[in-house]
N, CA, C and O atoms as a printed pandas DataFrame, in Angstrom:
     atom_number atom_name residue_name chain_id  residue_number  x_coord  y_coord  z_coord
0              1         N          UNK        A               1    0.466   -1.892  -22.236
1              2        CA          UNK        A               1   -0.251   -2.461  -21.102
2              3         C          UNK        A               1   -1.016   -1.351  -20.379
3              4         O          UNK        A               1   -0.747   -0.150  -20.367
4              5         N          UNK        A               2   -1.966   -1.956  -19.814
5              6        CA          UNK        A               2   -2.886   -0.451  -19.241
6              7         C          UNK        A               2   -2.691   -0.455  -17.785
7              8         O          UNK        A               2   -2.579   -1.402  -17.007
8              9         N          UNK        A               3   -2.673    1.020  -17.556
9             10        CA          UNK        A               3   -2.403    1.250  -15.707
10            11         C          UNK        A               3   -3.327    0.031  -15.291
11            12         O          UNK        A               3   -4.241   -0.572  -15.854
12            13         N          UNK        A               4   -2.482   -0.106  -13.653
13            14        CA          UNK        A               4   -2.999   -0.920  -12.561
14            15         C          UNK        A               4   -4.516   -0.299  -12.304
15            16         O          UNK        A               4   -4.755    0.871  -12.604
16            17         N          UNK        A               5   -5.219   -0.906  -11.900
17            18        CA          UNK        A               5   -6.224   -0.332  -11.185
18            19         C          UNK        A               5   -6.272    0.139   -9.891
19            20         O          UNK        A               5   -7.263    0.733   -9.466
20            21         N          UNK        A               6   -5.155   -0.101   -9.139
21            22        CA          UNK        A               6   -4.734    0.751   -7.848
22            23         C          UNK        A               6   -2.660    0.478   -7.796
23            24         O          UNK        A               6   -1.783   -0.354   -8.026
24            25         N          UNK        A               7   -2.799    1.322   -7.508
25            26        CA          UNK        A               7   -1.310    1.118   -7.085
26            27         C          UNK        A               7   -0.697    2.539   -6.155
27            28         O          UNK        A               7   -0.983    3.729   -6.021
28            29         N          UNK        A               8    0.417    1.453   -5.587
29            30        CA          UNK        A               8    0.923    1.823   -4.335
30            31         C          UNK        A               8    2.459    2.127   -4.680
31            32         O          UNK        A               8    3.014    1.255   -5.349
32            33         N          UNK        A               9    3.095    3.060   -4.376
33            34        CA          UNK        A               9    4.619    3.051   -4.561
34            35         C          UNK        A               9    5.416    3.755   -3.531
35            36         O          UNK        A               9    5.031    4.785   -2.979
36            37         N          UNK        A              10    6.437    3.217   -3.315
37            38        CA          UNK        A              10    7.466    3.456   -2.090
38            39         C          UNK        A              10    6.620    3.950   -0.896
39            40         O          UNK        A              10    6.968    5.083   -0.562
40            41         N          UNK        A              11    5.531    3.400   -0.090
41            42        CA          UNK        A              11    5.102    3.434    0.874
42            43         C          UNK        A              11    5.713    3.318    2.188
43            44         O          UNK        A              11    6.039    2.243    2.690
44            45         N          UNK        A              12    5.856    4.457    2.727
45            46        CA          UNK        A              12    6.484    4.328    4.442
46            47         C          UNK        A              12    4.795    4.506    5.213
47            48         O          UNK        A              12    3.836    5.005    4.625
48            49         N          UNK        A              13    4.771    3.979    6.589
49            50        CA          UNK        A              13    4.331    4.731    7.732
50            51         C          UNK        A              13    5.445    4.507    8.874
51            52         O          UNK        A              13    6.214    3.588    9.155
52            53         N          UNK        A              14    5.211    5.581    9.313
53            54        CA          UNK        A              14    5.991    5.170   10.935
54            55         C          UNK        A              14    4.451    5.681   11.829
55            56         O          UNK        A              14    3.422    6.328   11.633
56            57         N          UNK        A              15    5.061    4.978   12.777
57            58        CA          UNK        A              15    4.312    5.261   14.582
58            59         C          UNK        A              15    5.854    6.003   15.033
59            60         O          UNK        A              15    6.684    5.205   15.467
60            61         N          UNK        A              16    6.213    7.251   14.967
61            62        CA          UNK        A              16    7.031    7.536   15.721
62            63         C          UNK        A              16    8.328    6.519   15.873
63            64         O          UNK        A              16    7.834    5.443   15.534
64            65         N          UNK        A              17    9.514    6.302   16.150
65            66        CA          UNK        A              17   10.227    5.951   16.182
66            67         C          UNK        A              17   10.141    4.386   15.122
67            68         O          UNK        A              17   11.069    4.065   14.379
68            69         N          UNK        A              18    8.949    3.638   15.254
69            70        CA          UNK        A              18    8.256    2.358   14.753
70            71         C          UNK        A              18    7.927    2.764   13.398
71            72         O          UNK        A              18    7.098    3.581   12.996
72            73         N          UNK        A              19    9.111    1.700   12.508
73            74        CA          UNK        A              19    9.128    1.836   11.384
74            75         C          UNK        A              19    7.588    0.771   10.726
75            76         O          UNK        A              19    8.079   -0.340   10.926
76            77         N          UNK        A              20    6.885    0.624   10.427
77            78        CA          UNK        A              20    5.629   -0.315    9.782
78            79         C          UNK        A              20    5.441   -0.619    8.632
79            80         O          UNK        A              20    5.100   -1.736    8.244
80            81         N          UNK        A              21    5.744    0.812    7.631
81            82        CA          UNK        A              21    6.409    0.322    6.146
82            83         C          UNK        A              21    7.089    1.116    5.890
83            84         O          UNK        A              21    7.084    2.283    6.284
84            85         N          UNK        A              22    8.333    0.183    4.623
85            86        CA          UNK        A              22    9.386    0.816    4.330
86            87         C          UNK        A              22    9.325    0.674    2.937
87            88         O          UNK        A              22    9.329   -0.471    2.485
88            89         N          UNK        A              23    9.266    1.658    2.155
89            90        CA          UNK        A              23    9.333    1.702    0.663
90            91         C          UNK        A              23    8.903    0.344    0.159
91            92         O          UNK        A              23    9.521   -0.434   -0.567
92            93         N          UNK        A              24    7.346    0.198    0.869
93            94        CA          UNK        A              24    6.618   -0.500    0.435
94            95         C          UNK        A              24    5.829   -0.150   -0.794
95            96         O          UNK        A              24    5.183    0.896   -0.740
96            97         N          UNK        A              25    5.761   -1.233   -2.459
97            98        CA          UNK        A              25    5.347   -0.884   -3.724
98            99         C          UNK        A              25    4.018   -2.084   -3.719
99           100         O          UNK        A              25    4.228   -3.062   -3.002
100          101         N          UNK        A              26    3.154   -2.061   -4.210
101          102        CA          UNK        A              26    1.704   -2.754   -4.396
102          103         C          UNK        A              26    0.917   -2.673   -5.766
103          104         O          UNK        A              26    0.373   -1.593   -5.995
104          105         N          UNK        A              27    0.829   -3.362   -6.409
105          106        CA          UNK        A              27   -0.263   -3.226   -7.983
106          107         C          UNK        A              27   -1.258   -4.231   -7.894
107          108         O          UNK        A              27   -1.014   -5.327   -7.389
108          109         N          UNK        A              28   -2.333   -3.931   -8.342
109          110        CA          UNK        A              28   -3.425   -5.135   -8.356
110          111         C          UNK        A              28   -3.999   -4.350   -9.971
111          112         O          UNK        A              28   -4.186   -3.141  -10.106
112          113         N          UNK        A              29   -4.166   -5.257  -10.910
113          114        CA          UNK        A              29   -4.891   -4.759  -12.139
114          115         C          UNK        A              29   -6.078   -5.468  -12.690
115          116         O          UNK        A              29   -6.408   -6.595  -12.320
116          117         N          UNK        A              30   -6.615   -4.871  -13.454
117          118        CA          UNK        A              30   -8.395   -4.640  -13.294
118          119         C          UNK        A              30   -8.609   -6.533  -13.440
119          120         O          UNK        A              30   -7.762   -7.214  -14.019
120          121         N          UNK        A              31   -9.505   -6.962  -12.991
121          122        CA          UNK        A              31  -10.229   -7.923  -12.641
122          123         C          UNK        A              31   -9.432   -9.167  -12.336
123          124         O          UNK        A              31   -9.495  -10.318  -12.768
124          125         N          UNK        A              32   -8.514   -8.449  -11.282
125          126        CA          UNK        A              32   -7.387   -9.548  -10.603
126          127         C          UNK        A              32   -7.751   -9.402   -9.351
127          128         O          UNK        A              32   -8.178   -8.385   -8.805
128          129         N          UNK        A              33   -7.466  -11.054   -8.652
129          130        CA          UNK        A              33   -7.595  -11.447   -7.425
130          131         C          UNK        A              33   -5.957  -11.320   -7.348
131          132         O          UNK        A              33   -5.006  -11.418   -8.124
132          133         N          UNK        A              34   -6.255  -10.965   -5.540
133          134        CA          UNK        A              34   -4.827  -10.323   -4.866
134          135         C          UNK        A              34   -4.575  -10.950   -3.549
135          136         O          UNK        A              34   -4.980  -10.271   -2.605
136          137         N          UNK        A              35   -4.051  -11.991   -3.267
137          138        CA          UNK        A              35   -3.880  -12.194   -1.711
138          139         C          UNK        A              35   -2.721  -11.452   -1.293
139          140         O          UNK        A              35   -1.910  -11.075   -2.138
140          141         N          UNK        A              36   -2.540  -11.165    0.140
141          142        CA          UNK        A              36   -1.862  -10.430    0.707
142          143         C          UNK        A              36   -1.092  -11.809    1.988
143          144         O          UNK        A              36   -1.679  -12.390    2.901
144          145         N          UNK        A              37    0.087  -11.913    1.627
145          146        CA          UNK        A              37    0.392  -12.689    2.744
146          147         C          UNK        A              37    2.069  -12.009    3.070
147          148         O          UNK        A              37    2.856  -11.435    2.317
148          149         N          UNK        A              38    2.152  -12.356    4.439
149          150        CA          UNK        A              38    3.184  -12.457    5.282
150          151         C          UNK        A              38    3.032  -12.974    6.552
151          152         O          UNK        A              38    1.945  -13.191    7.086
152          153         N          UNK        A              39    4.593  -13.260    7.249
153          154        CA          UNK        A              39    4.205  -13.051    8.530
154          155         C          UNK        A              39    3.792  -12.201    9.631
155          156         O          UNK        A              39    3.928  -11.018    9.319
156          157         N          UNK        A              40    3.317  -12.375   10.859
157          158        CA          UNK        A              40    2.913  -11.493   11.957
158          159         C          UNK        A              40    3.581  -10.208   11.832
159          160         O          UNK        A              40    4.805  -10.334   11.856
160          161         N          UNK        A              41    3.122   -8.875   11.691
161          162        CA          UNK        A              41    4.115   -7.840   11.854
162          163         C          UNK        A              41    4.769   -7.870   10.773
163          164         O          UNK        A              41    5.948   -7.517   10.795
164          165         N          UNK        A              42    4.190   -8.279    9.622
165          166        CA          UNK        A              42    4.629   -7.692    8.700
166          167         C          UNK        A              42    4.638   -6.290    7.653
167          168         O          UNK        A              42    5.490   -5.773    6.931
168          169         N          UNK        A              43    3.175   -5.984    8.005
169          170        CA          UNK        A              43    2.573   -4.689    7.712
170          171         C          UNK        A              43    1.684   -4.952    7.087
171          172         O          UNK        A              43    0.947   -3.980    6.918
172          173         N          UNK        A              44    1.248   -6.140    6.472
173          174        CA          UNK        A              44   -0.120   -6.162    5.928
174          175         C          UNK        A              44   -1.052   -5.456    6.128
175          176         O          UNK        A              44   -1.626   -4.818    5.246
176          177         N          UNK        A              45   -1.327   -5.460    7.232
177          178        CA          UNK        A              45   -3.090   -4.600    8.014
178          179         C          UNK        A              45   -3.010   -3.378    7.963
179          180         O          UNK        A              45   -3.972   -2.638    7.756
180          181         N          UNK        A              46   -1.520   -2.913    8.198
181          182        CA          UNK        A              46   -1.212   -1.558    7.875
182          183         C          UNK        A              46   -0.921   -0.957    6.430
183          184         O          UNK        A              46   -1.058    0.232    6.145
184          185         N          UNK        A              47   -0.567   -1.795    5.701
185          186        CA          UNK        A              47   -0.210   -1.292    3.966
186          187         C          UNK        A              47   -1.993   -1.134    3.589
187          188         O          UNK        A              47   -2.283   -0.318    2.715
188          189         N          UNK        A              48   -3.336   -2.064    4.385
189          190        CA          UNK        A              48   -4.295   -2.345    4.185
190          191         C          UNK        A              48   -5.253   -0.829    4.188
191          192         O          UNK        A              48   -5.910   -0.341    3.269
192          193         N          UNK        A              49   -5.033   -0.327    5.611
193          194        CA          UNK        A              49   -5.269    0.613    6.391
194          195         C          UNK        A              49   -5.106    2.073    5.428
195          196         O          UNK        A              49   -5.893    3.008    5.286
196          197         N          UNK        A              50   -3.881    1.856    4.905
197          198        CA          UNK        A              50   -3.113    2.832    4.454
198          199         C          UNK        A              50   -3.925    3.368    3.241
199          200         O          UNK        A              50   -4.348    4.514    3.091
200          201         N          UNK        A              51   -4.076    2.131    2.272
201          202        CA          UNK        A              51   -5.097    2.042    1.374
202          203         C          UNK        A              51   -6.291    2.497    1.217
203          204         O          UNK        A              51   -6.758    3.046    0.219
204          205         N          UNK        A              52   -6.867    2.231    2.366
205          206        CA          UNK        A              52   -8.272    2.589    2.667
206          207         C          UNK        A              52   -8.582    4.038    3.501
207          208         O          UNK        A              52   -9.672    4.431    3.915
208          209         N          UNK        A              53   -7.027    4.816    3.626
209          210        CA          UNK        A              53   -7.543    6.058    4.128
210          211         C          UNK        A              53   -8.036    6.131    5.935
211          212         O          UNK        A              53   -8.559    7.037    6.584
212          213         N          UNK        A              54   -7.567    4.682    6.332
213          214        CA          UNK        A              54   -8.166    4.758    7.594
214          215         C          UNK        A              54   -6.813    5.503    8.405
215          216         O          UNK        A              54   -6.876    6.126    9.465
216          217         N          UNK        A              55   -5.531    5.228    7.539
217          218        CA          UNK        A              55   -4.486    5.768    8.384
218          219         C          UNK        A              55   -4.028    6.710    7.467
219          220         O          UNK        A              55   -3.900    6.385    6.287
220          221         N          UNK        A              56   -3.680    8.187    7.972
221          222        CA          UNK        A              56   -2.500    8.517    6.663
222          223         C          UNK        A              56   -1.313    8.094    6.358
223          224         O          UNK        A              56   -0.579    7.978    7.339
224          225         N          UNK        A              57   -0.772    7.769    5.176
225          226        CA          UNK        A              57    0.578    7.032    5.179
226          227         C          UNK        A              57    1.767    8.638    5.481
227          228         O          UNK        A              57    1.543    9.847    5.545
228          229         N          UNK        A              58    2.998    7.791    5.594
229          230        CA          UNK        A              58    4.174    8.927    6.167
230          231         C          UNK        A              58    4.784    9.170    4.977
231          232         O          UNK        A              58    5.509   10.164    5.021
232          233         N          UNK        A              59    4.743    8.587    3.879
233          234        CA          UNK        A              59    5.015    8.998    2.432
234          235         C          UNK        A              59    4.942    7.991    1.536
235          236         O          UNK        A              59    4.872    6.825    1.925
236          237         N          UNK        A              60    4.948    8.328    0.178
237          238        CA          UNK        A              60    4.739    7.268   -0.907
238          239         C          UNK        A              60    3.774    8.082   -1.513
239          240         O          UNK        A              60    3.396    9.166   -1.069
240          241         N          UNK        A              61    3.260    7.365   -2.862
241          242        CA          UNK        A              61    2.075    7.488   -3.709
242          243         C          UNK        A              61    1.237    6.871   -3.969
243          244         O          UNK        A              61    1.610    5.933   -4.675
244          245         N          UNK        A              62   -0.281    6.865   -3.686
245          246        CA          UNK        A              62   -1.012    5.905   -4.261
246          247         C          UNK        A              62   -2.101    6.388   -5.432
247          248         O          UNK        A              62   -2.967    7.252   -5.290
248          249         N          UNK        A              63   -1.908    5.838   -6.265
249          250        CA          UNK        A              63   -2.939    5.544   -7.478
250          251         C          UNK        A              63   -4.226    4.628   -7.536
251          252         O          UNK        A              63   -4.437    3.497   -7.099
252          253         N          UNK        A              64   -5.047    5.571   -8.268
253          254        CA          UNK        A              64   -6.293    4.605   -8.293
254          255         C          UNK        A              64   -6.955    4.931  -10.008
255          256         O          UNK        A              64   -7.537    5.997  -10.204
256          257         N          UNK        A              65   -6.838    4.221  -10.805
257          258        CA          UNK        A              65   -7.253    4.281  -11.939
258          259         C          UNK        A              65   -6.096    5.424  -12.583
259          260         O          UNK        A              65   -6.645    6.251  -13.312
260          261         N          UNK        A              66   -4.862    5.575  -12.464
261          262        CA          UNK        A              66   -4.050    6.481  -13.051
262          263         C          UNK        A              66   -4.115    7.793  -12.512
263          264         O          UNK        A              66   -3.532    8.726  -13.066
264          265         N          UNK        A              67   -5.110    8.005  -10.956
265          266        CA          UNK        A              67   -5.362    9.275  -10.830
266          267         C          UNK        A              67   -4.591    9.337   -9.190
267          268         O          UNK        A              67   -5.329    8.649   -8.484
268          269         N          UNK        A              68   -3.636    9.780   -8.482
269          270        CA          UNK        A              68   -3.046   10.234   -7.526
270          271         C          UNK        A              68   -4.493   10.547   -6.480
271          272         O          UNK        A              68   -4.350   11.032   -5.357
């Protein structure tokens, strides 16, 4: 099977004491649709964020085409 086209593994952020993700894992592979659901405060916007470099995450790994 061929790498994900992005992937996410054991993802934390904190805000200081405020845990937001906790060994949060994510795969989406090549020409797949991905919804993202939970409830309020779940971390969506933030696992989102995290992704996109708008936040730095507090640890984990993310992949993009097999490349860190």
């Amino acid at each position: 099977m061929a790498e994900p086209l992005i992937r996410m593994t054991n993802i934390r952020k904190s805000y200081g004491r405020v845990q937001a993700l906790v060994d949060a894992s994510f795969h989406v592979n090549e020409k797949e649709i991905v919804g993202l659901l939970g409830d309020n405060g779940a971390g969506k916007s933030t696992l989102i964020k995290v992704l996109s470099g708008a936040v730095p995450l507090t640890s984990g790994d993310i992949f993009v085409r097999g490349k860190k």
